[in-house]
N, C-alpha and C positions, 0 to 999 in steps of 0.2 A: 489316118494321115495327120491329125492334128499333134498325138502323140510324138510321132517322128519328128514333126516340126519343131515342136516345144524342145526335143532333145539335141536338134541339129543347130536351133536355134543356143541353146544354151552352150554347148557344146565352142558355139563360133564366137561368141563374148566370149570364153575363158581361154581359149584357146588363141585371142588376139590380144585383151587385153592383159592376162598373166603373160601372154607372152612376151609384152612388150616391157613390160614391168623385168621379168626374169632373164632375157636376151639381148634387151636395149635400157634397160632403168638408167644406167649409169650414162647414157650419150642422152635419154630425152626426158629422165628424170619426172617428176609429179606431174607438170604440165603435159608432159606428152601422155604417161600412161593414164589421165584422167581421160583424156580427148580421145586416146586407142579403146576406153571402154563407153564413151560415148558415142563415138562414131560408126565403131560397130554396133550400139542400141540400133541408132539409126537405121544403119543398111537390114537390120535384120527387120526389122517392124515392116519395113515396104517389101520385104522379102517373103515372108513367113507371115506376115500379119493378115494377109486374107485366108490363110487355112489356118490357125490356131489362133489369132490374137495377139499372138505374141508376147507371151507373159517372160518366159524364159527369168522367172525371179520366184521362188515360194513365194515370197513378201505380197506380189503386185497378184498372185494370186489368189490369195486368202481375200487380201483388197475387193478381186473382182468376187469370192463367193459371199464377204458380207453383206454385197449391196445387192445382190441374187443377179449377177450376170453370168454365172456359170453355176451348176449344180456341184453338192459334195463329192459325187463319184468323180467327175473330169476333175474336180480340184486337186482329189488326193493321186489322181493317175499323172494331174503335171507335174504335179511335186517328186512323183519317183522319180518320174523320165528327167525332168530338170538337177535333180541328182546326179543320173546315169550320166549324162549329155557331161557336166561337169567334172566329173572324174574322167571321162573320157581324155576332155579338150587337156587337162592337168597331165593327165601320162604322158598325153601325147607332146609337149613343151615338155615333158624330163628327158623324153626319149632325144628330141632333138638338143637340150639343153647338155646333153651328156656328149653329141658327138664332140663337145673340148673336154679332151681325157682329164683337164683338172678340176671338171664340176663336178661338187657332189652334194648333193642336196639336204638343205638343211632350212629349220625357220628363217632366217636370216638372208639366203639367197632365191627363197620360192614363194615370195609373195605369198607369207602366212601371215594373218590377223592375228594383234595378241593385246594384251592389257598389262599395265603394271609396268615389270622390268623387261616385258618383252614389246613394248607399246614404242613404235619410234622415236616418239617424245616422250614416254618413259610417263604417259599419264594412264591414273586411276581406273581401275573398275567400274567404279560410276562413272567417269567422263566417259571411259567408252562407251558404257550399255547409253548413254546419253547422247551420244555420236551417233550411234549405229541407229538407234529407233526413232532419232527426230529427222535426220538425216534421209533414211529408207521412209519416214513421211511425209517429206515434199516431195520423193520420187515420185510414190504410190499415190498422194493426193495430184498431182500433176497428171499421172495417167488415166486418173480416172475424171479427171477434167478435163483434157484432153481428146478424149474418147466421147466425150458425152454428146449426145445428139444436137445439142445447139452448140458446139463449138464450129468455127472455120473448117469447113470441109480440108482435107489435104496437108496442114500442116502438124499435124497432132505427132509425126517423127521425130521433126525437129523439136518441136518443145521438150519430148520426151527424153530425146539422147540428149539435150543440153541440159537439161537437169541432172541426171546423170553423171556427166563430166563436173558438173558444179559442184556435186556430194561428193565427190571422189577430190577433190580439190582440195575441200574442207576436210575431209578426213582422213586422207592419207596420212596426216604426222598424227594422228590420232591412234591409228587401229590401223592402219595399212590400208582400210576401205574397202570393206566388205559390202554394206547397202545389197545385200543378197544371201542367203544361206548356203544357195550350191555353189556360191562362188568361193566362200571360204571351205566346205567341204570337198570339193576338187580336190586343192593342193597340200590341205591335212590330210588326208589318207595316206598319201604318200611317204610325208617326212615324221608322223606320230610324234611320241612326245610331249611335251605341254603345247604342242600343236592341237592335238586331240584334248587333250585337257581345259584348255581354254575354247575350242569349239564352240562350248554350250552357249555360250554368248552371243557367239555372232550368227546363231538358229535364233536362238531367243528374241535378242533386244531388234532385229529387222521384221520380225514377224507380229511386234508389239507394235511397232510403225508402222504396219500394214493396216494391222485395226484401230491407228490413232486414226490414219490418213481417212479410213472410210466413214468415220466417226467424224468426223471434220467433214468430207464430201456432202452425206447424208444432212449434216445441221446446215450446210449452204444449199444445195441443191432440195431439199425434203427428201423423201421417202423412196427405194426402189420402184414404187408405185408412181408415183409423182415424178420422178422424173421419165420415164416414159424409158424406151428403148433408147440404148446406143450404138454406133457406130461400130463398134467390135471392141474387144477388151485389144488394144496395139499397146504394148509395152516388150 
């Protein structure tokens, strides 16, 4: 069950927030599609979050295996299924994105992450990998602050998804706003290209802010041992 969750759960961020990016960008533009993938963090973490955790992010969960809240087998089983889940939600917005017979997909209208000349602000390599990995490190130090056993019972959603929206805010004229790996793998499969080509970046630099963020966690809080059990991995 927790599998399915992780997949259903990623599945439903890529599938609302590319969607609203790929279907609506042009009526509700950065603010709205940062808030369509925060909002849906949200609903999903009170949804899914008491049978998996609700990682539904590679990033947030490497996060959760460096601090030993999850073992390496469930870590590398959510990373597939948070793949799966993502390619999923991504066909499924081409599929509906195509019933207007003039769509036809490309980097440019499917919410692909890219650098350089394909960067919406036409920034750098490094500004991206520097986007993406400081970025996806207040998400992931966030959920794992969030989650921890002496925080506020109840509200660890909200914190969650408003971070979320605030990374995506930030990085949208960046890199498009990836802050995830299955999320820029979803809508690359589809349209190839230096879509594929520049992928390795946005695997990479969100998965390097996964173990900034837990690296940070761990020097504030002490040790997996020291800080005792948490609350659930809800991300």
């Amino acid at each position: 069950m927790k599998y399915a969750a992780e997949l259903f759960g990623t599945f439903m961020l890529v599938f609302a927030g590319l969607g609203t990016a790929v279907l609506a960008g042009g009526t509700v533009h950065a603010i709205g599609i940062s808030f369509a993938f925060g909002l849906t963090l949200v609903a999903m973490i009170y949804a899914i979050g008491p049978v998996s955790g609700c990682h539904i992010n590679p990033a947030v969960t490497l996060g959760m295996l460096i601090t030993m809240r999850i073992k390496v087998c469930q870590a590398i089983g959510y990373m597939m299924v948070q793949g799966i889940g993502a390619i999923i939600g991504a066909g499924l917005i081409l599929a509906i994105a195509k019933g207007n017979g003039s769509f036809v997909p490309s980097p440019d209208n499917f919410g692909i992450n890219g650098y350089g000349a394909h960067s919406p602000g036409h920034y750098s390599l490094l500004a991206a990998f520097l986007t993406e990995a400081f970025f996806t490190m207040l998400l992931v130090v966030t959920v794992l602050g969030a989650t921890d056993s002496k925080a506020p019972a109840g509200f660890a959603g909200l914190a969650i998804g408003l971070s979320l929206a605030v990374t995506n805010l930030a990085s949208i004229p960046v890199t498009n706003a990836s802050i995830n790996p299955a999320r820029s793998i979803g809508p690359a499969v589809y349209v190839g290209g230096w879509a594929i080509e520049q992928l390795w970046l946005f695997i990479v630099a969100p998965l390097v802010g996964g173990v900034i963020a837990a690296i940070v966690y761990m020097a504030l809080h002490g040790s997996p041992e020291e800080t005792g059990k948490t609350k659930g991995a809800r991300a």
